[in-house]
N, C-alpha and C positions, 0 to 999 in steps of 0.2 A: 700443779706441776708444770704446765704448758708457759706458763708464765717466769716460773723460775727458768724454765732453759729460754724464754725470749730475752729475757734483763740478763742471762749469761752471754748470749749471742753478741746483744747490743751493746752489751760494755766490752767485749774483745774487740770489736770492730773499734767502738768512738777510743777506746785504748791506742789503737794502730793508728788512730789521726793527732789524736794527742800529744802520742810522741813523735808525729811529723812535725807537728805544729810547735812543740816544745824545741826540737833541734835548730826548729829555722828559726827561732825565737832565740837560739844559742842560752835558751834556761835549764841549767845540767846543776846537776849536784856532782860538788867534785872531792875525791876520794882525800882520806890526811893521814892516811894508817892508823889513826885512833879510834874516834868513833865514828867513821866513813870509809867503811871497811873494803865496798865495789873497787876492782879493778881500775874502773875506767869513768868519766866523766858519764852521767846516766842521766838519762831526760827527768825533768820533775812535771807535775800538773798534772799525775793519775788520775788524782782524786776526781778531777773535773769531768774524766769520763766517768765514774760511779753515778757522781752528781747529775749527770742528764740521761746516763743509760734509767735510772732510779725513778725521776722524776719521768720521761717521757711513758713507760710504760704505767707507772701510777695515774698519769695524765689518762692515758688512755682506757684503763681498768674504768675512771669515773666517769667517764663520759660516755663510752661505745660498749658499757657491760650491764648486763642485770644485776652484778653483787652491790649487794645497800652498802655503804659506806656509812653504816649506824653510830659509830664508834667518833667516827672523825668528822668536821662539821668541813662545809668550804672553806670557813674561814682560820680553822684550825689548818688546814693543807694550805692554804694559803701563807699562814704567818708562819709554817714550816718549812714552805720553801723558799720564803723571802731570808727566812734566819739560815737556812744550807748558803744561797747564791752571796748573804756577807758573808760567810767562812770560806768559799771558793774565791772570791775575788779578795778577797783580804789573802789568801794562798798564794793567789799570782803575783802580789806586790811582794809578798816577801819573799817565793824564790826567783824572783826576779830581782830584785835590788838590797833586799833584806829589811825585816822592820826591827825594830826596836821591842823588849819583852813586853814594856807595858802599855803599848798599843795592838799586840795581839790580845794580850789580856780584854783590854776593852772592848776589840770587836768579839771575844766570846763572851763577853756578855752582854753586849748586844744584842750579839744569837740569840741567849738561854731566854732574855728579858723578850725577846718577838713571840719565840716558844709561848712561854706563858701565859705571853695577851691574848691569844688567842683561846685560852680555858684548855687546862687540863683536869680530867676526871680522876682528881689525886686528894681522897678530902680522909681516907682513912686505911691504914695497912694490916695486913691479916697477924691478929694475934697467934703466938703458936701455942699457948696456953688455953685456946679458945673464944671466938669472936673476933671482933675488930677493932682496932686500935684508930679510936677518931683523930682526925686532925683539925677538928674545927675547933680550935679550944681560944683562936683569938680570930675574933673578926671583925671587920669592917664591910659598913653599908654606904653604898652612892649610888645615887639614883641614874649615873653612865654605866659603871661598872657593876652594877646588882651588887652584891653580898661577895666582898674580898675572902679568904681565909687565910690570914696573915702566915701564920702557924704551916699551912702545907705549903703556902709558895715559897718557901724562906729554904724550906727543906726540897721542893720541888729543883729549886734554885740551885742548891749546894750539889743536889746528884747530879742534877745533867751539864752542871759546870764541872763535878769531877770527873765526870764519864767522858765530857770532853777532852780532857789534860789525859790519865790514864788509858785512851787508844793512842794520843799524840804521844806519849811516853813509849809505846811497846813499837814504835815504829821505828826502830833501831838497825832492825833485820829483814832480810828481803821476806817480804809474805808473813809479816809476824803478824802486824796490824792486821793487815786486811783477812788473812783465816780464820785471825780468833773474833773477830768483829760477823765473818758470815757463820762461825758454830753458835755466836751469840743471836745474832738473828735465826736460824733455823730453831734453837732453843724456843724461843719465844715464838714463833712460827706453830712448835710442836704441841704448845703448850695452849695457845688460841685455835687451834683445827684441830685438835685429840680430844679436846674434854669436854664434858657435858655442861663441866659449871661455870667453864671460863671460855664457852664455844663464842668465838668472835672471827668470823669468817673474814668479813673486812681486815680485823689486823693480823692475821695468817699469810694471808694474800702480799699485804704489803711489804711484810718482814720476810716471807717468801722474795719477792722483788728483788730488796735490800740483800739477800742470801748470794742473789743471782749475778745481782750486780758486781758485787764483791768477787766472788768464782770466776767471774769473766775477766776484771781484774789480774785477779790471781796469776792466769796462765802466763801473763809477761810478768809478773811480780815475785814470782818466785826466785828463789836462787840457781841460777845467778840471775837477778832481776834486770830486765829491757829497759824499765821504769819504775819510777817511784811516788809515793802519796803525795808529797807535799804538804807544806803546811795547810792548807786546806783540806785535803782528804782525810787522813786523819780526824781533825775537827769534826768533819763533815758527820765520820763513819761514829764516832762517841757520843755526837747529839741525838743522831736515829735512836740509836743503840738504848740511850736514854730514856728515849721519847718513849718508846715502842714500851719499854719495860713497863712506864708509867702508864698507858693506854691500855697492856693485856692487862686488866684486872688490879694494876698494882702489883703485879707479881714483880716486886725489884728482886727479889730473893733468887730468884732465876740469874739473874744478870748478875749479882754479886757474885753468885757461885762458878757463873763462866769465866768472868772478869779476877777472881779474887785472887790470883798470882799477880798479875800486874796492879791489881791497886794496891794490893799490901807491899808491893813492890815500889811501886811510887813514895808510898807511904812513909817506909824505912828509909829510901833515901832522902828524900825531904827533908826526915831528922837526925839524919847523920850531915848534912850539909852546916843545916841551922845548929846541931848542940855542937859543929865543928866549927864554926863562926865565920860561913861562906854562905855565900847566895843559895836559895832555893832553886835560881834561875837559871844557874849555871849546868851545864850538861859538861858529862863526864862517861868515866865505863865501870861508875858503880851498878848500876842496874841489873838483874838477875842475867838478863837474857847476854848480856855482856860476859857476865862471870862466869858461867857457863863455859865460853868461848874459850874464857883465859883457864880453866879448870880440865880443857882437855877435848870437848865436846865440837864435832864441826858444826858447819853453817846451818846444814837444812836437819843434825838430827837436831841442837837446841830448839829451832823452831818447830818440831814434830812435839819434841817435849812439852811445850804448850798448847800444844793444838790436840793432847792427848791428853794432857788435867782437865784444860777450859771445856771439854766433847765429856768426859768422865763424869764430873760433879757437875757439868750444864745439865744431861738428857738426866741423868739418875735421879738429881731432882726434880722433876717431872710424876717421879711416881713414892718420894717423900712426904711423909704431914710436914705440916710448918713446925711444929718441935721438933721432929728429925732433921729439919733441915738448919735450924739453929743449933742444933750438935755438931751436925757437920759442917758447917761452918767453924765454929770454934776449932773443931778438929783439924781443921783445913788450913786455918790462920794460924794455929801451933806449929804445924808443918812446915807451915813457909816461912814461920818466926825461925827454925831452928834452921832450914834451907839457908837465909840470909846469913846467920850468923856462923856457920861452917862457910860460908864463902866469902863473908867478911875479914877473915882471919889472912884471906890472900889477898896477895895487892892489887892494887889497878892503877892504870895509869889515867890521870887527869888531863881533860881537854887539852 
């Protein structure tokens, strides 16, 4: 716990330099009464405090502590945080100058691709039927790389490149991103430090961190927010987020359940852009958290409303078997199926 309120400390603090640093940088996000809803011109580059409040105390946890870091190799922390520092500086060029979509695209996968080279423990998923669902089912051997598994990095790839876009999506409203990103971390937190079977101290600790970082955040982030993630932070917050899910045991099933408003969110509108014969890339105020807004709802209840689903089916499944939790999921994505289409039926206005 001592840990979670030092990464809360330390990220309000480099937050308050951040947005000095952001002002005299003159890099603001500026309002359009669309989908840029702040009052006022509002500093960007949060995320960058997350990114070092996060890393400095993990730094510190390995070096000046007795917890084994069993879980994570150096050189897994390593190609983790060289893959965070390309999404924070790939952030600063574009809210600073703005980049073009399919050069962010590239450097997130650049990220996902550093992730990976450094070995993830992602070779099979908990059946909810019983047992384990292998992923070794195509492989490759080389005598640099040992034994490839084609099969989970492909799939390894797909998540934490979606989990990347899906916080970058929910980052619409002040404090959306960043609280469902730390109930996502604590989830996973609860889930490595509560259990016997999946008791991993190291990635309790870390995603602890990540919790704290965010929270410290949070305090200027909220509505009316000081500051904003930025195209970096965001990124940043969906790769952990990813990561972390992939490390506690595999357990994605956790993270889909915190996550799964906003990616079925994502999801839908993607296919109402493509079967409407417009860009995927294009941003607008179809997205739930939007609809919301235009449906009646203020600023900070819509984003309690999230932050009370993502908290509800995060912790509960915690004490789910994996077939119940594959129910509720179904159950879950019906919901939000019928949510969309009730708020479909209203209009919105395009970028």
């Amino acid at each position: 716990m001592i840990y979670f309120l030092v990464a809360t400390l330390l990220s309000f603090v480099l937050t308050l330099v951040v947005r000095m640093a952001s002002q005299k940088l003159k890099i603001f996000d500026r309002p359009d009464a669309q989908r840029k809803l702040h009052k006022t011109p509002t500093p960007l580059l949060g995320g960058t405090a997350i990114f070092l409040a996060f890393w400095a105390v993990v730094f510190y946890l390995y070096n000046f502590t007795n917890i084994v870091f069993k879980h994570f190799s150096l050189r897994q922390l390593v190609l983790i945080f060289l893959a965070g520092l390309v999404l924070v500086v790939m952030g600063y060029f574009d809210d600073k100058n703005g980049l073009k979509y399919h050069w962010r695209l590239i450097v997130s996968v650049v990220a996902v691709l550093l992730v990976l080279s450094g070995g993830l423990n992602f070779d099979g998923v908990t059946n909810p039927f019983g047992g384990t669902l292998g992923l070794d089912f195509l492989k490759i051997h080389s005598d640099f790389f040992g034994t490839i598994l084609v099969g989970a990095n492909i799939l390894a790839f797909l998540w934490l490149l979606g989990m990347i876009y899906t916080v970058k999506i929910l980052d619409g409203l002040d404090g959306l991103a960043t609280g469902v990103s730390a109930i996502g971390a604590l989830a996973i937190a609860a889930l490595a430090g509560g259990t016997t079977k999946f008791f991993q101290p190291d990635v309790a600790v870390v995603a602890l961190v990540l919790a704290g970082a965010c929270v410290g955040f949070l305090i200027l982030n909220f509505h009316p927010a000081k500051i904003f993630l930025g195209e970096g932070g965001g990124q940043f917050l969906g790769l952990m987020l990813g990561t972390l899910a992939i490390v506690a045991g595999s357990k994605i099933g956790i993270a889909l359940l915190v996550m799964a408003l906003p990616i079925m969110d994502l999801l839908w509108v993607m296919g109402e852009r493509f079967f409407g014969g417009q860009s995927v890339a294009i941003g607008d105020r179809r997205h739930l958290h939007f609809r919301l807004l235009d449906g009646g709802l203020n600023h900070r209840l819509a984003v309690l409303v999230y932050y009370i689903i993502s908290a509800l089916f995060g912790f509960s499944a915690l004490f789910m078997s994996s077939g119940f939790k594959v129910v509720t999921l179904v159950l879950l994505v019906i919901a939000i199926v019928c949510l969309e289409l009730f708020f479909s039926k209203k209009s919105y206005v395009q970028k």
